[in-house]
Wavefront OBJ file of the C-alpha trace (Angstrom):
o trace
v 2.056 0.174 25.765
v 4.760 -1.131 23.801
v 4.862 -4.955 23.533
v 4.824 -7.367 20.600
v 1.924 -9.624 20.133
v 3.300 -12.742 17.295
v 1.105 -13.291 14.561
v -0.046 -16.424 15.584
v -1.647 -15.133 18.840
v -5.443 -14.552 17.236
v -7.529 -14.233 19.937
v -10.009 -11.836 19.559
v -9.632 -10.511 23.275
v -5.793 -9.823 22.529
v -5.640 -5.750 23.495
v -4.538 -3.193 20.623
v -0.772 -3.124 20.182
v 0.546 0.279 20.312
v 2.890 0.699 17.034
v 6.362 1.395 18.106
v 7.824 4.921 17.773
v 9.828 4.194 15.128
v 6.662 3.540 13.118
v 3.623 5.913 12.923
v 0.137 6.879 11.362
v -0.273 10.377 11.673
v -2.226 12.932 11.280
v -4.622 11.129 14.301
v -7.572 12.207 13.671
v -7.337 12.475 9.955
v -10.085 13.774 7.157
v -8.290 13.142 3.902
v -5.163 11.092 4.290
v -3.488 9.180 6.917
v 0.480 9.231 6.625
v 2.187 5.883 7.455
v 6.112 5.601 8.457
v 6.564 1.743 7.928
v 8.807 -0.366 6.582
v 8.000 -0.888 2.901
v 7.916 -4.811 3.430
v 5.540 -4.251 6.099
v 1.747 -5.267 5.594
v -1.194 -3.236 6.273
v -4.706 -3.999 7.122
v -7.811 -1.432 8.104
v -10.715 -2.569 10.493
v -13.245 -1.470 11.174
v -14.576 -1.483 15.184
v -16.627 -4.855 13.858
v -13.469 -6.341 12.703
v -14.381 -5.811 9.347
v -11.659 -5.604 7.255
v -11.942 -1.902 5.221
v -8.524 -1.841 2.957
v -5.629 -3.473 2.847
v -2.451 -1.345 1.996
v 0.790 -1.839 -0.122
v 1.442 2.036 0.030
v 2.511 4.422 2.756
v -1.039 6.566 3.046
v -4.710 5.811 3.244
v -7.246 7.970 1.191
v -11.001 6.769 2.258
v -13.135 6.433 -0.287
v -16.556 8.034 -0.199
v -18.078 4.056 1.074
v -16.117 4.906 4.107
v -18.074 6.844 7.110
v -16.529 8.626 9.873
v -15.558 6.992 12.683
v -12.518 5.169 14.585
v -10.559 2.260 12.645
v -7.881 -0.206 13.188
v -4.573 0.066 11.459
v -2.955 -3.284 11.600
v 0.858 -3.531 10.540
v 2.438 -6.828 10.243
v 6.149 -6.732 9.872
v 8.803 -9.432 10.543
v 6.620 -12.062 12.563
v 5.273 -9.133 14.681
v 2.224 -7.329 15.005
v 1.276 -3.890 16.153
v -2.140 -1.961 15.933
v -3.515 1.740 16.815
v -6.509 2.907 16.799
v -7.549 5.872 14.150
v -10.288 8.272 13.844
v -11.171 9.240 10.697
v -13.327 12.629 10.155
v -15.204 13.536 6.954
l 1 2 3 4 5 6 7 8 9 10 11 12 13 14 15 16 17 18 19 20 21 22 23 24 25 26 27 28 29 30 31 32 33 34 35 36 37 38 39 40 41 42 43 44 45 46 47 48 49 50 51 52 53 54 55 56 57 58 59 60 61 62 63 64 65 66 67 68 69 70 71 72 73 74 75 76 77 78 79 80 81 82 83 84 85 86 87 88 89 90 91 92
């Protein structure tokens, strides 16, 4: 479960990217606020299960805003040439 895909491998059939231990989005599920230990360099995308891009991050948490539903997302962290991804459910 632990592999690296490189940025420039886009294909949409690529499997989710576990993020490393040393990284983590917690609480999973979440109803208020997801926690994220990442490097502070790191970027930080939400999807959506279409892909859909729902915020992208600069800080270390994620507070939904009411246009978000429940449901499962997509945290996507780019760091260093490397990409990792877990899935998240989110719970009004």
């Amino acid at each position: 479960w632990m592999s690296l895909v490189p940025i420039s491998d886009t294909r949409v059939e690529s499997p989710l990217v576990s993020l490393p231990q040393r990284f983590a989005a917690y609480p999973n599920p979440f109803n208020n606020q997801l926690n994220l230990d990442i490097p502070v360099d790191a970027s930080i995308t939400i999807y959506d299960m279409l892909g859909r891009s729902v915020a992208h991050l600069s800080g270390s948490s994620w507070n939904p805003g009411p246009e978000v539903g429940s449901g499962v997302y997509v945290v996507q962290v780019r760091w260093r040439g490397q990409m990792w991804q877990q899935k998240i459910s989110y719970q009004k």
